[in-house]
N, C-alpha and C positions, 0 to 999 in steps of 0.2 A: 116313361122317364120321370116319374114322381119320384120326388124327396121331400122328404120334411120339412124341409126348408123353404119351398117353393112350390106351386101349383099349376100342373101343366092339364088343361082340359083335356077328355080321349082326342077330340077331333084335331089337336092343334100339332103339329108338327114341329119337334125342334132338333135340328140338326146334329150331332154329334160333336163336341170340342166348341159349342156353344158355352158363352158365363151367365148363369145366371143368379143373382144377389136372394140374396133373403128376403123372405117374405115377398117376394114378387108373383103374379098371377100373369099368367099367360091362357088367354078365354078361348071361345071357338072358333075353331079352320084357320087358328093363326101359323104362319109359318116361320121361324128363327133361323136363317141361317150360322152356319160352322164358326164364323169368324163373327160372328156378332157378341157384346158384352154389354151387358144390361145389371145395372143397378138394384140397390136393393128395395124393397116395398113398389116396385112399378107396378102401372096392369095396362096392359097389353089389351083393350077390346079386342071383340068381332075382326075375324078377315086383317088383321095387322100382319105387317112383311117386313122384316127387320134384314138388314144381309151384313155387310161387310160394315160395321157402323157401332160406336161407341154410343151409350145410355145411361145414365147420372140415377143418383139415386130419386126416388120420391116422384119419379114421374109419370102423368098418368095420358095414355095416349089411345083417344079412342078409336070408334069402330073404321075400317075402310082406309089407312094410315099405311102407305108403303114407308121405311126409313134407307134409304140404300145408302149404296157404298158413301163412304166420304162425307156422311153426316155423324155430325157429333152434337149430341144435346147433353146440356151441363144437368145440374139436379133439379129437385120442383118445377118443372117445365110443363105445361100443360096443351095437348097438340089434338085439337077441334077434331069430331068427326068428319073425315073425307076429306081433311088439307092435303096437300101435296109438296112433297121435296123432288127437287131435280138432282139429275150429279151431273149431266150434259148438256153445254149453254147454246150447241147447235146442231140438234141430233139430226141422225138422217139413217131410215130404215137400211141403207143398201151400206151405209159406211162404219166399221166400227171405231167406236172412240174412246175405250174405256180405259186407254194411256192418258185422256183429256178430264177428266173427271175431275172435278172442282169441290173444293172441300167446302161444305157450309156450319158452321158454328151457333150454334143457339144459347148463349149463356143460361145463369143460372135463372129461375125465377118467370121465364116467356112465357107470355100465353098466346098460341096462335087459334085463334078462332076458326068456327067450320067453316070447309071450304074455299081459304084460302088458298096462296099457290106461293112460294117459297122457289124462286129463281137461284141456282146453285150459286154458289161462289160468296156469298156473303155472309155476314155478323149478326146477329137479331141480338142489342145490346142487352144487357142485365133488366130484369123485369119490364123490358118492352109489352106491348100490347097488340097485338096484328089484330084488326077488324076481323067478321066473318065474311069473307068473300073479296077479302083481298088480293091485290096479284103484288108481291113486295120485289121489286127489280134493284134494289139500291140499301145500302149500312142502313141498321134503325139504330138509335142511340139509345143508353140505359134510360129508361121511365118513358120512351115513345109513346104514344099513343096514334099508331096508322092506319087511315081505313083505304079504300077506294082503288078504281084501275088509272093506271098504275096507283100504290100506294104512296099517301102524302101524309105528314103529320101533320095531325088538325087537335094535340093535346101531349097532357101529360099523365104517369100512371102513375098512384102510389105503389108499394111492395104488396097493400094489400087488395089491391082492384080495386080502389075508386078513386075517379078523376079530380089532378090536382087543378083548382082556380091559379094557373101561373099562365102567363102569355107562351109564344112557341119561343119567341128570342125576349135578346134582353136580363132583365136583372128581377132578382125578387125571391121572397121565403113564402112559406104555406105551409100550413100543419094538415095532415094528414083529419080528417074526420072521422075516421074508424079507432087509428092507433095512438093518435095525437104526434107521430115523428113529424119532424121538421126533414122538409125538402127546400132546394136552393138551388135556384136558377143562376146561373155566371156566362156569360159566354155563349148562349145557347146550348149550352149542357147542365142538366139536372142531376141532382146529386144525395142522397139522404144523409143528413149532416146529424139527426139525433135517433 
C-alpha cells in the first residue's frame, strides 16, 4: 500500500479506508486502523497502533505508542516513546464499555514525554509540556509544564521547549531565550502575547 506520497514499511499494516497525509512515514510492525486519519509529514515509529482516532499534521509519535479510539491530537505534537492514552476511565476485563469512551484532546504544539500515562477524558492545553514518566489525571493549561504521580505543574513552557523564569500563579512577562517572544502571565494562565 505505497504511494508517493507517503511511506508505509513492508512490516507495518494499514488498514483499508485509512487517511493518510503526505509525506507521512509509517515505520515497522506498525498497525493503522480503517477509521484512523493521520496528518500530513507525521512518523509513526516502531510498533505504533493508531485505531478509530484523528492526527494533525507534523506529528511525530514514537516507538511503542497505542493512539485509540477517541483520541484526537492537533498538529506538531510530539508523543514520548512508550506513553500511554486511555479511552476507559474504569475498565474492567469481564465488562464491555466502548459506549463509555471518553474523548481526550491534545492541542496543538504538546510534548508528552516517555512514559507518561495520559488518563482519558481530558485537554493537554496548547504547547503544554508532560514530564517523562508522568501519570496526567486532570486539564494541563497552554505553556504547562507537568511532571510527577499524579502530575502537578511545577513551570512554564515556551513554544519552543525552554522553560519560562515566570511563577505558576500570579502576574508577570518573560521573553523567551531561544526566540525572544514575550509570554505573559494573568490570572494563572500564560499566554504568547509576541
Amino acid at each position: 500500500m505505497n504511494d508517493p506520497d507517503y511511506y508505509i514499511h513492508p512490516s507495518a499494516i494499514v488498514d483499508s479506508g485509512a487517511k493518510i497525509g503526505k509525506g507521512t512515514k509509517i515505520w515497522h510492525f506498525c498497525h493503522v486502523g480503517p477509521d484512523a486519519v493521520i496528518g500530513e509529514r507525521c512518523s509513526l515509529g516502531q510498533n505504533v497502533f493508531v485505531g478509530k482516532a484523528k492526527i494533525g499534521d507534523g506529528v511525530k509519535i514514537q516507538n511503542n505508542v497505542s493512539v485509540y479510539d477517541e483520541v484526537e491530537i492537533e498538529e506538531d505534537v510530539f508523543c514520548g516513546p512508550s506513553m500511554v492514552f486511555t479511552n476507559v476511565y474504569n475498565p474492567r476485563a469481564p465488562i464491555t464499555r466502548k459506549h463509555e469512551y471518553r474523548k481526550t484532546l491534545v492541542k496543538k504544539g504538546v510534548t508528552i514525554g516517555a512514559n507518561a500515562t495520559i488518563v482519558c477524558g481530558l485537554t493537554l492545553g496548547e504547547y503544554c509540556f508532560i514530564g517523562a514518566g508522568a501519570v496526567v489525571n486532570r486539564e494541563v493549561k497552554p505553556y504547562a509544564l507537568v511532571v510527577g504521580v499524579p502530575a502537578r505543574q511545577v513551570g512554564w513552557m515556551s513554544r519552543f521547549g525552554k522553560k519560562l523564569n515566570l511563577p505558576i500563579a500570579g502576574a508577570g512577562k518573560v521573553i523567551c531565550p531561544e526566540t525572544k517572544e514575550v509570554y505573559e502571565l494573568n490570572n494563572g494562565n500564560c499566554r504568547l502575547v509576541i
